[in-house]
Phi, psi and omega in degrees: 000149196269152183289312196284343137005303217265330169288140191280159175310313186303307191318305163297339165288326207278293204318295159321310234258304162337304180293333166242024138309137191251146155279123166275140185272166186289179150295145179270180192273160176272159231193047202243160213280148176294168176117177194298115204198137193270141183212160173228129162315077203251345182202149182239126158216165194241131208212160164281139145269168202291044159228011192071017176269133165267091173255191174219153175251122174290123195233129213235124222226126170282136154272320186175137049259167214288320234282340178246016175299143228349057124321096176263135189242165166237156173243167168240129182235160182281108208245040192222134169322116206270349196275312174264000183056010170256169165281159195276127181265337165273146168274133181297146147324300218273349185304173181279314180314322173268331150325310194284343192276329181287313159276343157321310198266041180037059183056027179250109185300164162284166168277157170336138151078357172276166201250136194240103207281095170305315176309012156316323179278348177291118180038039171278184152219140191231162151260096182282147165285076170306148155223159187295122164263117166242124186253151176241188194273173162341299189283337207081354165295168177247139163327162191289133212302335190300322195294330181306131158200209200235134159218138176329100174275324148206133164318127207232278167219196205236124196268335212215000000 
């Protein structure tokens, strides 16, 4: 049986109307040589990744150098446990989370029981590790370089 067969009139109408629609693209990902670059904190957000993981993302805006000034980048953290595979309601010691929360707060651990705040990272300035993401395919080879971009990978210390 044929699909449009199979569709109610609203449907066939959407369809049609679909089969002659231009898709407009996104913004492509920013793209910048790796190393070391002064950033300020502007978002915070929290999402499944496309593995069922719950992370959150951070999104980190260049101050400098200027040729890369408010350039946004995200950094992404795991928000899960590796031992129970759930999200964490104590943040482990050993997370990406608690490292970053931990220089964010200008190299001061929490006390027992503080509550560790993402907003910490919001209009902080840190000097951050851009790194390079090269993604590949199925097979495992990597995609054609066009594909490539750039993200915060860690926070190095809290300037501000």
């Amino acid at each position: 049986m044929l699909v449009a067969e199979q569709l109610s009139k609203q449907q066939l109408h959407e369809f049609a109307q679909m089969e002659d629609d231009c898709f407009e693209a996104d913004d492509s990902r920013p793209l910048i040589p790796e190393g070391f670059y002064k950033v300020r904190g502007i978002k915070i957000d929290k999402a499944i990744s496309h593995f069922r993981t719950p992370k959150m993302f951070v999104t980190f805006k260049i101050t400098s150098p200027a040729q890369y000034e408010e350039t946004e980048l995200f950094m992404a953290i795991n928000l899960i446990d590796t031992k129970t595979g759930k999200q964490f309601k104590k943040v482990p010691s050993g997370s990406k989370y608690y490292e970053q929360w931990v220089i964010a707060n200008g190299n001061i651990k929490p006390s027992r029981k503080d509550r560790m705040s993402p907003v910490i990272f919001i209009n902080g300035y840190f000097e951050a590790y851009v790194r390079t993401v090269k993604p590949k395919f199925k097979d495992g080879t990597y995609k054609p370089d066009t594909f490539y971009y750039s993200i915060i990978d860690y926070l190095k210390d809290r300037i501000q």
